[in-house]
N, C-alpha and C positions, 0 to 999 in steps of 0.2 A: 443692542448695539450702542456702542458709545459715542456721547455727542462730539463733534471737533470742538479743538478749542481754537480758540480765537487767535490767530496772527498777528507779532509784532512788526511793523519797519518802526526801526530805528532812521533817524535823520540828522544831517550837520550836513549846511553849508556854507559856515565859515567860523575861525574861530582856528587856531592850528597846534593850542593847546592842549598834552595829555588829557587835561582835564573835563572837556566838552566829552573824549569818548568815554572817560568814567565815571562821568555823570550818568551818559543814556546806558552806560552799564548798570550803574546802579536802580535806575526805575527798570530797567528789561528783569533787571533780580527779583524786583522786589513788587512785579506783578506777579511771580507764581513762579515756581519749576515748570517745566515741560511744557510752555508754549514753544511754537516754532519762531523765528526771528530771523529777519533778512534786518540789512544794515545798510541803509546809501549814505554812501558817508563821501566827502568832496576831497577832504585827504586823507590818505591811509598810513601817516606814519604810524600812528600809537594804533591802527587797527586790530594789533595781536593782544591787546586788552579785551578785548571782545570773544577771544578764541572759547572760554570755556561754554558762551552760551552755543557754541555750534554756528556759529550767525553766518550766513552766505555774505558777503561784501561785494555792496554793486557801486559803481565809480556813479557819482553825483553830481550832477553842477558845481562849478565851483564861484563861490563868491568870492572876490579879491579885488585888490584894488588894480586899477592899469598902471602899465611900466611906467605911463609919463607921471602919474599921482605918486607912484615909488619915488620917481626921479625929483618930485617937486610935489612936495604934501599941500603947497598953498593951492595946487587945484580943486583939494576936495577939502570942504566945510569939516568943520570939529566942532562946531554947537553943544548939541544933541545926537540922543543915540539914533534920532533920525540920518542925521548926517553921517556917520556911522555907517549904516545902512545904504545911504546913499551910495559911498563910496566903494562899498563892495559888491555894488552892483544893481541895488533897489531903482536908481536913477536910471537905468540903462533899458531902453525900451526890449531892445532883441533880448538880452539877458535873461527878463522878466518873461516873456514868452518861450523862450527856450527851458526856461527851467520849471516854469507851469504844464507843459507839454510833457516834459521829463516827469515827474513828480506826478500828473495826473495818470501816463500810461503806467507808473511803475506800482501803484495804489494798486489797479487795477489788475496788472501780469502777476502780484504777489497774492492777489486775493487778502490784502492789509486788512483787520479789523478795528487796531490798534494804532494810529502812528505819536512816536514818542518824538517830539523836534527840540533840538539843542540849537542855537543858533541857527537856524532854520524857517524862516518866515513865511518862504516861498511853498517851501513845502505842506506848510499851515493852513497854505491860503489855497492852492488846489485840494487837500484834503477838505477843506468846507464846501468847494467848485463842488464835489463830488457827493458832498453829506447832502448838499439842498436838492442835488436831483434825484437822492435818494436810496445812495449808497452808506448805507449800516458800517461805521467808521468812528472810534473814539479819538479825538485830538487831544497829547497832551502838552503843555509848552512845558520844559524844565529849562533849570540853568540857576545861575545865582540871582538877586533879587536886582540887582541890576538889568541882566539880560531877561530880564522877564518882567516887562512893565506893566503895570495896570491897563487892560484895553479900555478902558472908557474915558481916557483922558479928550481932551480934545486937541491937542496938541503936546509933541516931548518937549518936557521941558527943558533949559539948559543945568546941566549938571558939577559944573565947573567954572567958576564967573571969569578965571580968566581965560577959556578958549570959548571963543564968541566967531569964527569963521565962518557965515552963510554963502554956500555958493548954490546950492538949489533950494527952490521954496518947496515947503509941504505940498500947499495948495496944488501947484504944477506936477509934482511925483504921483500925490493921490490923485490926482485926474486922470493922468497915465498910467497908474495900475485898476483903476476901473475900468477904461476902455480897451486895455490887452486884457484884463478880468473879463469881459461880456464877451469875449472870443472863447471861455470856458464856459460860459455860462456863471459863470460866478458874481454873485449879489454886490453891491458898490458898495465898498467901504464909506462908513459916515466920516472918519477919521481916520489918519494914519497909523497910531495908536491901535488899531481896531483889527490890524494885522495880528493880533494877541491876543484876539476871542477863541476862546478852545472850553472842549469840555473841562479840564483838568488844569490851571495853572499849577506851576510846582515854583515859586520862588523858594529859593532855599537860604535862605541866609540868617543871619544875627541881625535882629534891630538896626541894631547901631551901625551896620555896612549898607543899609538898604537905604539907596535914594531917592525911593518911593512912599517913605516911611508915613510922611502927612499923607501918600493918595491912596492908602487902602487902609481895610485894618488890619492889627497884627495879626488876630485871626489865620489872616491868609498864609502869613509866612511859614514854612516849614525850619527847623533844626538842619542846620548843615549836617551833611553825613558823612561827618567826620569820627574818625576813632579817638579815644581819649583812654588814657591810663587812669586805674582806678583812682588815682591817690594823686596827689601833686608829691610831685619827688625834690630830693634836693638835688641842686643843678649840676649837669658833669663839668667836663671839661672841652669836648670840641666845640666844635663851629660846623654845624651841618648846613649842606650846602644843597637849595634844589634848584633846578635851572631845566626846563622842559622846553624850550622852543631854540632862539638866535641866540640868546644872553652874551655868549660865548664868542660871538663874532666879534664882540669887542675884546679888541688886542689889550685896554686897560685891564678891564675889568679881570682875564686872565692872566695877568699882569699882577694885577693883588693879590688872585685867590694864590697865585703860586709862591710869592713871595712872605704871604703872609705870615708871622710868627709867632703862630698859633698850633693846634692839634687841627684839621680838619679833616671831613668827611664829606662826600659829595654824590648823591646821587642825578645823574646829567641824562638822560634819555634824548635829549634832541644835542647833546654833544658830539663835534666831527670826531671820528677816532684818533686823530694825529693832538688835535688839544687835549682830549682825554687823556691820551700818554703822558704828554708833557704835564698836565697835573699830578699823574700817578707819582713821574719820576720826581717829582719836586715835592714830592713826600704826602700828596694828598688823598686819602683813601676811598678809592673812587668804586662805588658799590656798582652794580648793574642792573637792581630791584629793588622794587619798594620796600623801605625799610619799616617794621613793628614801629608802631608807636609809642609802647613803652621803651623800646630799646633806641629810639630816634631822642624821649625825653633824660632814660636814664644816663646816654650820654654827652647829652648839648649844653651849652652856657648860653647858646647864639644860634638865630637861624638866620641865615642870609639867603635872599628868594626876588621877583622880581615883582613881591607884592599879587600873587594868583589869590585869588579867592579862596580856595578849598588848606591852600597853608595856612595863610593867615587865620584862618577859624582852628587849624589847627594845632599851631603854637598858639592861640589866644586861650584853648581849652587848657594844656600844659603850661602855661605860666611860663613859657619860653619869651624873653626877648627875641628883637626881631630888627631885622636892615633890609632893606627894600631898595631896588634899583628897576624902578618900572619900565616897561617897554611900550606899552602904550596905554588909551585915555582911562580901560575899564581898568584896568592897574594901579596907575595913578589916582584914581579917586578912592581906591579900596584902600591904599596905602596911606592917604590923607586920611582917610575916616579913622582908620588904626592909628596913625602919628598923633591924631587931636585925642586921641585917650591913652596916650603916653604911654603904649606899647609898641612903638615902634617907630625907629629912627630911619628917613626917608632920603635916599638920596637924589634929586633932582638931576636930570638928565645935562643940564647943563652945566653940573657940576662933574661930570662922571671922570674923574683923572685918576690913575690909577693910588696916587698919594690919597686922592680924598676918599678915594672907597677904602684904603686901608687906614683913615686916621678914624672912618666911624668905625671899621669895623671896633679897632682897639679901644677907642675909648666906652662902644655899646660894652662891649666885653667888658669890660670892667667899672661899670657904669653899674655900681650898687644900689643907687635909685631906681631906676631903670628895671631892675631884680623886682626890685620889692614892687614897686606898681605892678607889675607885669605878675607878677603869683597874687595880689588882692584883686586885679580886673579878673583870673583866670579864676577866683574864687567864688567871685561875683558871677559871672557866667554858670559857673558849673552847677551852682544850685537854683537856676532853672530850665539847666538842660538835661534834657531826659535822657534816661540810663540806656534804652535802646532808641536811638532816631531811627532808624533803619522800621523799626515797629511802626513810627506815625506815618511814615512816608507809606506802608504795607496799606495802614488803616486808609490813608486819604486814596489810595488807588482803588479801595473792595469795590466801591460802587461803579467803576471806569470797568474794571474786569467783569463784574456782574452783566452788567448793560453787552458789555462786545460779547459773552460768551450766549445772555437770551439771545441775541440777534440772530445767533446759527442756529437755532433752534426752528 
């Protein structure tokens, strides 16, 4: 008789980027075919990214900030990724219990052996509630090397010297998630940071985007898994355009992309259909799916994006120039770390007019230095990034799928 195999949950509770669910697609892949997989995931736009693993989708806690923090950002701290955290709900006593509650009965109702967490902390933290009493459970944390900090810090640090906003202490949060923690039976965290102890971290990034780079070693880091064309190509002619969340809500910024006079192409998945049109008709060639990466390189001069993680490693491999109009802090620092290596021109939010997003775009565009940096960093990159990442990320999981599959034994 055949042994079972071991059960994936997948996890996100905040985060509302395509990207967080192609991430936990990417480790659900690249543990095996033919596990079973349930998914609590807190927003289900990009949910039908998930469809080929079969994955049930069960609605999540949701971490977000409150309407008045919407209304008024100066209520919640921008420090650290602690703050961060804070804001979308770490600080919030009932929250914290509520989704400890959630996340421990749903371990259990799935018979989880596995849980994969993408911005997910909470989830993390009742998965260990449940490993100490001695439920047979692997924890992985993935995300980029931002969202996946070193647990043994003693404190996050600040990541950006000039957003410095404290409105809750550490001290006060981790006290409050120990003592709604002892209501699971869950061990007190030494640190806040410590939210991040798991069998498996998966930082995925480049070096150079990681702002943890002094607190661990490279070792730890994984290869983005990103796809790259064999070859560096010579550059086309459009302006490829990705935008997966709000981007769009600014009347500027559609404002440029539509006026622009240029060739472009735009893949928009968090696009309302009425702005989609108006780019279509305004001549912009607006795909519906993710485009090949050789055919994304063979035809770009220019990526314009809002500074995500998993593009930027991915025009950084193609030697694509880049424009960047960040939406928020994990954005902005990824977009800075790219701008100080001269691949990529950044436009500051308090710059955003619809004139000045269209004078970088044309001058990036034809910005022949700019070229040439951008294909000798992407050269520099390629020759030590490996020919299949997908392979390392396979290799650092064997022992996480080992371990869950003895345990049904």
């Amino acid at each position: 008789m055949p042994h079972p195999l071991p059960k994936v949950l997948l996890a996100n509770e905040a985060g509302i980027g395509r990207g967080h669910i192609v991430k936990l697609l990417g480790v659900a892949q690249a543990l095996g075919p033919g596990l079973p997989v349930v998914a609590g995931l807190a927003r289900r736009k990009h949910a039908d990214e998930l469809a080929v693993l079969q994955a049930e989708i069960l609605q999540a806690p949701v971490m977000g900030y409150t309407p008045e923090a919407v209304a008024n950002p100066a209520l919640e701290g921008n420090a650290t990724w602690g703050d961060y955290l804070f804001a979308m709900g770490l600080a919030r006593e009932n929250h914290v219990r509520h989704a400890l509650d959630w996340w421990t009965r749903t371990i259990v109702a799935q018979d989880a052996s596995i849980l994969v967490a993408d911005y997910a902390p909470l989830a993390m933290l009742a998965a260990r509630g449940l490993k100490a009493q001695g439920w047979a459970i692997e924890i992985i944390s993935a995300g980029t090397g931002y969202a996946v900090p070193p647990a043994d810090m003693p404190a996050f640090p600040r990541l950006l010297p000039d957003y410095s906003r404290v409105v809750h202490q550490e001290a006060d949060v981790l006290a409050m998630l120990n003592r709604v923690g002892a209501e699971f039976h869950i061990d007190p965290l030494p640190s806040l940071p410590a939210l991040y102890q798991c069998d498996a971290p998966l930082p995925s990034t480049f070096p150079f985007l990681d702002p943890y780079r002094a607190l661990r070693p490279a070792s730890d880091l994984l290869p983005p898994q990103v796809s790259t064309a064999d070859a560096l190509m010579d550059p086309g002619e459009e302006v490829f355009v990705y935008f997966s969340t709000s981007e769009l809500n600014d009347p500027a910024v559609v404002a440029a992309l539509a006026d622009l006079p240029l060739p472009r192409r735009a893949f928009l998945p968090g696009a309302d259909a009425a702005i989609a049109a108006r780019l279509a008709a305004a001549g912009v060639q607006v795909v519906t799916k993710p485009q090949p990466i050789a055919q994304i390189t063979a035809r770009s001069r220019l990526i314009l994006h809002s500074a995500q993680h998993g593009i930027i490693c991915l025009a950084a491999l193609a030697g694509l120039p880049q424009v960047a109009i960040p939406q928020h802090l994990e954005q902005l620092f990824h977009g800075r770390r790219a701008g100080q290596h001269g691949i990529l021109d950044l436009l500051d939010g308090q710059e955003r007019s619809a004139a000045a997003l269209t004078d970088m775009l044309l001058s990036s565009y034809h910005d022949r230095a700019l070229q040439l940096r951008t294909r000798d960093f992407a050269r520099a990159l390629r020759a030590q990034h490996p020919s299949d990442a997908n392979a390392v990320l396979r290799q650092r999981l064997a022992p996480v799928l080992a371990r869950a599959t003895q345990s049904l034994r």
